[in-house]
KEKE-3310 file (N, C-alpha, C; in steps of 0.2 Angstrom, whole numbers, plus 5000, padded with zeros to 4 digits):
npx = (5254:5247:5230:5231:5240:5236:5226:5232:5237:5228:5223:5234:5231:5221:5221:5216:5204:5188:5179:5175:5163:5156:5151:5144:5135:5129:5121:5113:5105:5097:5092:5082:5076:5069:5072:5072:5079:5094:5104:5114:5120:5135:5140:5150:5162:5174:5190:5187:5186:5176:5165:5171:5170:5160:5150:5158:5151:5139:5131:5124:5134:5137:5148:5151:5159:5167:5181:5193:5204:5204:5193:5201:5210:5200:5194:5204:5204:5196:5196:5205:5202:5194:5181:5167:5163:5153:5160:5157:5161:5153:5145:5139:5128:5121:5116:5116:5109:5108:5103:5088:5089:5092:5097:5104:5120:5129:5144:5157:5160:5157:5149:5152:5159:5153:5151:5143:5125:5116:5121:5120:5108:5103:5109:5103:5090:5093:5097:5085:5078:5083:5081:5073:5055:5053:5065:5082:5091:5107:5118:5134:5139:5151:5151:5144:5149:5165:5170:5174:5182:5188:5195:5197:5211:5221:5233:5237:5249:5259:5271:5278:5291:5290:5280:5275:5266:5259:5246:5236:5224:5212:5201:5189:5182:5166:5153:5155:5164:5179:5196:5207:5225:5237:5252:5263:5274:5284:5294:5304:5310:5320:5330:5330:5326:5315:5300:5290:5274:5261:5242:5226:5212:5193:5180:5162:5150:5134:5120:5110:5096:5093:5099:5090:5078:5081:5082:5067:5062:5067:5059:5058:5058:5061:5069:5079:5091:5107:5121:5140:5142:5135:5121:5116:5106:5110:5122:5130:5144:5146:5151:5153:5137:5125:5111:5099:5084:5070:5058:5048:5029:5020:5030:5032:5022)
npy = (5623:5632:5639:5651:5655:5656:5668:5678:5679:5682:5695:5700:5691:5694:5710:5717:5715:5719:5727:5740:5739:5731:5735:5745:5738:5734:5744:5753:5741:5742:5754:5752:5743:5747:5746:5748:5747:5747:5737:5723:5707:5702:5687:5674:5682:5683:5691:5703:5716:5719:5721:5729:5740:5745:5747:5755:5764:5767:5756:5744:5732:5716:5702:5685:5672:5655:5653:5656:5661:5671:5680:5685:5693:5702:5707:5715:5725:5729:5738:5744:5753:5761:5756:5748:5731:5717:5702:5683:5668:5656:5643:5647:5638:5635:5645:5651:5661:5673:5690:5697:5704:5716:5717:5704:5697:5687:5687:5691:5679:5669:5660:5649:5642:5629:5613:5606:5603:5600:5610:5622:5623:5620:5633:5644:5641:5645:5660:5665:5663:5673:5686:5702:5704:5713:5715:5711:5700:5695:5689:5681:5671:5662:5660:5645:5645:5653:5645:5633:5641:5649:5647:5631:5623:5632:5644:5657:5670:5681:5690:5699:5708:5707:5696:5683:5673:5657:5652:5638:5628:5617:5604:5599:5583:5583:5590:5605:5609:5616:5615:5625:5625:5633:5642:5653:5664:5670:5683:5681:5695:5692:5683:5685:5676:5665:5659:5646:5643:5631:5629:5622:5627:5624:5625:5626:5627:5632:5629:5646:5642:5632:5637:5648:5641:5634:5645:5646:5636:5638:5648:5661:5675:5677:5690:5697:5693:5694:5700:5702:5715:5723:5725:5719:5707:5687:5682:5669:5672:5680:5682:5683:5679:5686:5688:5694:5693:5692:5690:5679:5683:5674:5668:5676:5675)
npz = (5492:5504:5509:5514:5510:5498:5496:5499:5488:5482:5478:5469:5457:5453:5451:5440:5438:5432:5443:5447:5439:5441:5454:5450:5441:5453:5456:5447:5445:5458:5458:5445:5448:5457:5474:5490:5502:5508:5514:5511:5506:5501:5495:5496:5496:5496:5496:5501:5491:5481:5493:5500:5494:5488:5501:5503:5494:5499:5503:5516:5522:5522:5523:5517:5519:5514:5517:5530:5527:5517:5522:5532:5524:5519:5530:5534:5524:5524:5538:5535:5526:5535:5540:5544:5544:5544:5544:5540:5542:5531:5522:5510:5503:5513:5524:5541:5553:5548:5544:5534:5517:5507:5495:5487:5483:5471:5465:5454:5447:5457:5458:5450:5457:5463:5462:5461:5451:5465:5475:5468:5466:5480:5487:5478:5487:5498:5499:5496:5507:5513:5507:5506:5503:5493:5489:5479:5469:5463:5454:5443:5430:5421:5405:5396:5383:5385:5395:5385:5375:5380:5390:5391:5390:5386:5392:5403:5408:5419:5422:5434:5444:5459:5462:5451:5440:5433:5423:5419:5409:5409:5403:5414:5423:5425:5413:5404:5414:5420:5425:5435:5433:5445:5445:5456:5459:5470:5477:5489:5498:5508:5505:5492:5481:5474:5478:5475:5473:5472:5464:5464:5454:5451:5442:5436:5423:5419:5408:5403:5404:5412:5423:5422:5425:5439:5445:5448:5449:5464:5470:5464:5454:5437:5435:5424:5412:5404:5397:5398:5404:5395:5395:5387:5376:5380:5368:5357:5358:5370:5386:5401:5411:5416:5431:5438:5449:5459:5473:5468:5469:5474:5483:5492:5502)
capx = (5252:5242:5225:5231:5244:5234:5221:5236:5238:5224:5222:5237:5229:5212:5221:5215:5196:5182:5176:5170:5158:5151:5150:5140:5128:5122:5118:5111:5100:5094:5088:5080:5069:5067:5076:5072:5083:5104:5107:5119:5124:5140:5141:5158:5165:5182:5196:5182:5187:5168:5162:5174:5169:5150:5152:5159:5145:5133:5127:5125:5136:5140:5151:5151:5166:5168:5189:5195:5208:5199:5189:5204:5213:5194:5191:5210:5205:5189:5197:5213:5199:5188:5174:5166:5158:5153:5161:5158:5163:5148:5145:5132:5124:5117:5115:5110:5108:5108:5097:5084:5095:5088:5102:5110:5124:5136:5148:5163:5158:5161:5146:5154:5166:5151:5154:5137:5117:5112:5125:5117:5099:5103:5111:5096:5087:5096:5096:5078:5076:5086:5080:5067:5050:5055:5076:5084:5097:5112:5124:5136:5142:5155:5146:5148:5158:5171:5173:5175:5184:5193:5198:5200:5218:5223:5240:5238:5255:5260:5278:5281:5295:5290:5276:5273:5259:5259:5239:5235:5218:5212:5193:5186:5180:5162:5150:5157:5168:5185:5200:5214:5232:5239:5259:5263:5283:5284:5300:5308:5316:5326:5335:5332:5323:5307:5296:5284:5267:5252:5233:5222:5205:5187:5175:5159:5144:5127:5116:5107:5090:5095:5100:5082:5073:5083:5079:5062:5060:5066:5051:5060:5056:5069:5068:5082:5098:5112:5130:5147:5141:5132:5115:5111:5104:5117:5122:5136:5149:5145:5158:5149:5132:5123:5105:5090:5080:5066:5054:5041:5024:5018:5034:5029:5016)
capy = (5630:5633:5643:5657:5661:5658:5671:5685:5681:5681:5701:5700:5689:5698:5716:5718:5713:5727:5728:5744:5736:5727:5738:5748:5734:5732:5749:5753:5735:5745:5758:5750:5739:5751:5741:5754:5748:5749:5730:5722:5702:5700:5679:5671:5692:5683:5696:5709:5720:5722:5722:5737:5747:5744:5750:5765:5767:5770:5750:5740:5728:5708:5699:5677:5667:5649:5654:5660:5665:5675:5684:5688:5698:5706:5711:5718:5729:5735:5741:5751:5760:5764:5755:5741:5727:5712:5696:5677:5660:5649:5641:5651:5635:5634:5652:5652:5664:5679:5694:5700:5707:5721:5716:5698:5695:5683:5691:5688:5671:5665:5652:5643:5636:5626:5607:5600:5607:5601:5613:5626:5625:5623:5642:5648:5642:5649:5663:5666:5664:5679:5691:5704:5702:5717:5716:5708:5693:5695:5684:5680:5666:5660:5657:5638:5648:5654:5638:5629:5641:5654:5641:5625:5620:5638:5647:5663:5672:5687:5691:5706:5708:5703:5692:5678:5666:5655:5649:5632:5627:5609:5601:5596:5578:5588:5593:5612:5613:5617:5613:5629:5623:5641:5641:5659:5663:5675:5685:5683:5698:5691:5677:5686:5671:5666:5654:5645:5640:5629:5629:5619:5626:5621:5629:5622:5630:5626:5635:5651:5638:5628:5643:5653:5636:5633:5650:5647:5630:5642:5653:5666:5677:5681:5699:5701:5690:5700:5698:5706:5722:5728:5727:5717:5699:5684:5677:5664:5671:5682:5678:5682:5679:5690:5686:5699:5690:5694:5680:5677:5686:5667:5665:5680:5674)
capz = (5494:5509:5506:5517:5505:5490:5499:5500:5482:5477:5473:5462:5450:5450:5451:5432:5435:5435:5449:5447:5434:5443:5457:5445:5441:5456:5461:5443:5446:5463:5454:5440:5451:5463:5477:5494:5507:5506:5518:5506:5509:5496:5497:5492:5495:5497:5501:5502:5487:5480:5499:5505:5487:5489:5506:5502:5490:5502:5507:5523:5519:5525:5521:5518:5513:5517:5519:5534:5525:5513:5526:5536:5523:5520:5536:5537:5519:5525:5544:5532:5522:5540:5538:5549:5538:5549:5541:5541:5539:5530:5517:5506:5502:5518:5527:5543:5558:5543:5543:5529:5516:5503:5490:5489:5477:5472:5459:5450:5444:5462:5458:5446:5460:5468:5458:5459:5451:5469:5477:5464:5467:5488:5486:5479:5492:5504:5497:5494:5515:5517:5503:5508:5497:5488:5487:5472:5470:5456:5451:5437:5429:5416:5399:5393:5377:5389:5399:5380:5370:5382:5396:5392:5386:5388:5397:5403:5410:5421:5425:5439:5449:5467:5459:5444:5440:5427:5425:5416:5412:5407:5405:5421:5422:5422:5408:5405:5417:5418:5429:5435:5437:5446:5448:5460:5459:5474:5477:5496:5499:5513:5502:5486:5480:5473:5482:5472:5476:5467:5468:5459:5456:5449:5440:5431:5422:5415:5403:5405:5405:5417:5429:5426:5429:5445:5451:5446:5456:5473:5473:5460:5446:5432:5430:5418:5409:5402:5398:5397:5408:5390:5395:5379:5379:5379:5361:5356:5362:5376:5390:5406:5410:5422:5432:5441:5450:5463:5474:5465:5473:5479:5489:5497:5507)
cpx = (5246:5237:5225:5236:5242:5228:5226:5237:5234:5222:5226:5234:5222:5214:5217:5207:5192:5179:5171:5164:5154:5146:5142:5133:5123:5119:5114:5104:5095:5089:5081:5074:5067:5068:5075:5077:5092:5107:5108:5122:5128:5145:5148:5161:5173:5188:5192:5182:5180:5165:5165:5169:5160:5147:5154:5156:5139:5130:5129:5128:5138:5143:5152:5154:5167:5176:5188:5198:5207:5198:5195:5208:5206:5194:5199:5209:5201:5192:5203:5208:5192:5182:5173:5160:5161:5156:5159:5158:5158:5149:5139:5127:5119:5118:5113:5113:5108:5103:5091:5089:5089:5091:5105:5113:5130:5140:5155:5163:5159:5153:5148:5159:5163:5152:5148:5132:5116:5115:5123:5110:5097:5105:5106:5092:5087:5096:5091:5074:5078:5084:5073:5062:5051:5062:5076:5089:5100:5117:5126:5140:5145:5150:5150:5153:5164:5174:5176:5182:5189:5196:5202:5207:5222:5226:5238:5245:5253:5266:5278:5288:5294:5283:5273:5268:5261:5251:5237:5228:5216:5203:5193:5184:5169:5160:5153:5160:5176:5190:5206:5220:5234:5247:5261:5271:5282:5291:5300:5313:5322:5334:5335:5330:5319:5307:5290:5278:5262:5246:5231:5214:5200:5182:5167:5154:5135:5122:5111:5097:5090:5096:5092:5077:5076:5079:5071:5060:5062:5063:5054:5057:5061:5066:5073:5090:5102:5120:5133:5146:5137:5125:5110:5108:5111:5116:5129:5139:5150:5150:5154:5143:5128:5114:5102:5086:5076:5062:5049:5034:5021:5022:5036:5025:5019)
cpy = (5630:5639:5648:5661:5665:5665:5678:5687:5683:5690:5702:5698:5692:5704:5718:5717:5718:5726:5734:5742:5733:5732:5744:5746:5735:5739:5751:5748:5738:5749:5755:5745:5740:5748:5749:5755:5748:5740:5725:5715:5701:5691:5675:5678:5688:5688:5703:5714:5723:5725:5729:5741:5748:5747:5757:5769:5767:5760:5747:5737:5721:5703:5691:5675:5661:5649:5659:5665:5672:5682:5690:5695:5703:5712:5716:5725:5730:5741:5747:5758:5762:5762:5748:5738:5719:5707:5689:5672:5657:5647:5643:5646:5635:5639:5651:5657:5672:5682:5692:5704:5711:5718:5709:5698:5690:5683:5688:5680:5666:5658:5646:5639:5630:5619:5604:5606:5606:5608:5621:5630:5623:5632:5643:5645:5644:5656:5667:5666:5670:5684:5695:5704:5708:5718:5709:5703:5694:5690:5685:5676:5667:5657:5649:5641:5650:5650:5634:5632:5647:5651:5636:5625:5629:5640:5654:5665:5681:5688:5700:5705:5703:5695:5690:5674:5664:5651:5645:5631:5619:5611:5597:5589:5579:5588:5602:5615:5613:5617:5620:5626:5632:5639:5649:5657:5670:5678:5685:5685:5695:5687:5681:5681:5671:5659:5651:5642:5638:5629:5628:5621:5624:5625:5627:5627:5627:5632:5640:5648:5637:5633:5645:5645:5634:5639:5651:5640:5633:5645:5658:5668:5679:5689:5700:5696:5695:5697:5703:5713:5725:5729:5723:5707:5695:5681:5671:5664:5676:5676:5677:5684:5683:5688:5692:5693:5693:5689:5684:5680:5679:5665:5671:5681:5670)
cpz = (5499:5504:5509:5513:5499:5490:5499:5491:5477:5472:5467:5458:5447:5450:5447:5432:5436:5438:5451:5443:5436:5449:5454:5443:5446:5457:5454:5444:5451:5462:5448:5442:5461:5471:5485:5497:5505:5511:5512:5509:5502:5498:5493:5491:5494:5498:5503:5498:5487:5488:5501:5499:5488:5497:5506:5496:5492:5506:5512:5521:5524:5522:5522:5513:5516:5517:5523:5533:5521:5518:5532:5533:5521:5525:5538:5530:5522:5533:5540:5527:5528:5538:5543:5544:5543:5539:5543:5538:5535:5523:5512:5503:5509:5524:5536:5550:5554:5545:5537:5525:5511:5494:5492:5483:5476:5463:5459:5450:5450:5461:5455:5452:5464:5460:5456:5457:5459:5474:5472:5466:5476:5490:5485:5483:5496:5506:5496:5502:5515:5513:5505:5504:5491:5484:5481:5474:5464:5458:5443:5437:5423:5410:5398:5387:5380:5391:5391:5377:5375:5389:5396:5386:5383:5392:5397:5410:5413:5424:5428:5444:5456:5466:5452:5445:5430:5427:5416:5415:5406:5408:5410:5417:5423:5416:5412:5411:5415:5424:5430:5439:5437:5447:5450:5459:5464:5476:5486:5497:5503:5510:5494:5481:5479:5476:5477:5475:5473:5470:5461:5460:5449:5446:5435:5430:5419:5411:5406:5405:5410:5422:5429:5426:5437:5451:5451:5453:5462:5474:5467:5455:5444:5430:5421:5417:5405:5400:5396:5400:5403:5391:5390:5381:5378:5373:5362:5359:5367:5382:5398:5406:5416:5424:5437:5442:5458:5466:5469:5474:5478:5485:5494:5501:5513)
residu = (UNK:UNK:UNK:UNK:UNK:UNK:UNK:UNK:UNK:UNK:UNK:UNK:UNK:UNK:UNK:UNK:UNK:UNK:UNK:UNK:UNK:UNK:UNK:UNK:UNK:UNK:UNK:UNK:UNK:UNK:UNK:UNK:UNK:UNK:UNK:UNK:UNK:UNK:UNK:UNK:UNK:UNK:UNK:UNK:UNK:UNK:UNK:UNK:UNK:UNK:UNK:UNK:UNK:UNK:UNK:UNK:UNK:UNK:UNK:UNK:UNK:UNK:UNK:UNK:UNK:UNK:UNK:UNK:UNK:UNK:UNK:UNK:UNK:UNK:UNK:UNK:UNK:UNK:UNK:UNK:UNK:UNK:UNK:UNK:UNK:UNK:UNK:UNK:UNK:UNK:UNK:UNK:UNK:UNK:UNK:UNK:UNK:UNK:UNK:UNK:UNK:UNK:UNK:UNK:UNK:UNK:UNK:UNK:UNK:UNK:UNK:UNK:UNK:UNK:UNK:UNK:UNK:UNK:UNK:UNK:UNK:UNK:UNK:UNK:UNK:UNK:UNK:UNK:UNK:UNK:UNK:UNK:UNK:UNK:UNK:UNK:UNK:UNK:UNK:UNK:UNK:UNK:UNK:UNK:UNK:UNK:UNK:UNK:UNK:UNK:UNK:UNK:UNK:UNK:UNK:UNK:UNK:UNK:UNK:UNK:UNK:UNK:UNK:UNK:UNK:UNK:UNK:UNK:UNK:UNK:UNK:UNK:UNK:UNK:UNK:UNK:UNK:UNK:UNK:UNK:UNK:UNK:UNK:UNK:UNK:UNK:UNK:UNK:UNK:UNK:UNK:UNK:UNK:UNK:UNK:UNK:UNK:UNK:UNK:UNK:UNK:UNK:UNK:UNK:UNK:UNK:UNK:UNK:UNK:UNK:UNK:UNK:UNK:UNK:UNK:UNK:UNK:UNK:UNK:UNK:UNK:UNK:UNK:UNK:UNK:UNK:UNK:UNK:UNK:UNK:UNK:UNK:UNK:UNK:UNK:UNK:UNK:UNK:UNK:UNK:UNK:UNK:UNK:UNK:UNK:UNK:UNK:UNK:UNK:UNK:UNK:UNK:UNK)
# end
């Protein structure tokens, strides 16, 4: 399966995700730490879903996908809802020719798909170049409890008409990561026929320490940890883990 396909398919599989929720966080997080300006970089935005919606909630928005493919069905959803939202190609570990952003985000667990800690604590620095001394940084990741107990060795199924998936999930060769086998059954009208399609992806996590020391060693402050959109702190089994962070005053000189 080309990653052009899997990039058309990929809203099926996420129709179901809240997107408003997040959407909700951040502008909630703007307020809450008093956040002035509305310039908005949405990093791994992938098809631009959050990116249009955050857009048509008032912010500047930019979007950065290291898929082409990604960006193109993005930039095709942001132009059907009237809105101009610059896109680009990079790799959010390494940013460069970026403005000053008020807001960075990198949502829907897209960090878990970097493979290595240095590919981790290179993003935060990247990151920390383009933040304005006052603007904020969110992310959210996959809890190790979810990689362990709602992932691994785990099938989830969706049968529709014009589109199927069957989604496989294995222990990664990784500490707490986890491995997706995805199988796509796509219906062609013309033949009346389904097409199938695989893709294999990756996801690894690391503890809610290990993250607020990382963003600690880039010049960061932890404002605030969280899971599951509730606001509360993370326990056991909390599933996704949410982060606030702002530079630290020293790295504002």
């Amino acid at each position: 399966m080309s990653y052009q396909q899997f990039a058309y398919l990929y809203d099926e599989l996420m129709k179901d995700a809240p997107y408003q929720e997040w959407v909700e966080f951040v502008k909630d997080r703007c307020v809450k730490y008093h956040v002035e300006g509305t310039r908005l970089l949405d990093l791994a935005c992938g098809t631009g879903e959050l990116s249009v919606r955050l857009a048509q909630d008032g912010f500047q928005v930019t979007g950065v996908d290291l898929s082409e493919d990604m960006l193109a069905v993005a930039q095709a959803k942001a132009e059907e809802n009237g809105l101009r939202i610059p896109f680009f190609q990079q790799n959010m570990a390494d940013l460069e020719g970026q403005a000053e952003f008020d807001v960075i985000g990198i949502l829907c667990d897209s960090l878990n798909y970097l493979q290595t800690e240095e590919e981790v604590r290179a993003t935060f620095s990247s990151v920390i170049q383009h933040l304005s001394n006052k603007g904020i940084f969110l992310f959210d990741v996959h809890s190790i409890y979810k990689i362990e107990h709602l992932f691994i060795n785990q099938t989830y199924a969706s049968s529709e008409e014009s589109v199927s998936f069957i989604w496989n999930s294995f222990a990664g060769e990784s500490l707490n990561s986890v491995e997706h086998e995805l199988s796509f059954f796509v219906l062609d009208e013309q033949t009346d026929k389904y097409d199938r399609f695989d893709e294999l992806h990756f996801q690894r996590t690391y503890t809610v320490q290990q993250y607020s020391n990382w963003l600690v060693e880039a010049g960061f402050e932890v404002l605030e940890v969280s899971a599951d959109f509730e606001n509360s702190d993370p326990h056991s089994q909390s599933e996704r883990i949410f982060f606030v962070a702002r530079k630290h005053k020293e790295s504002q000189l």
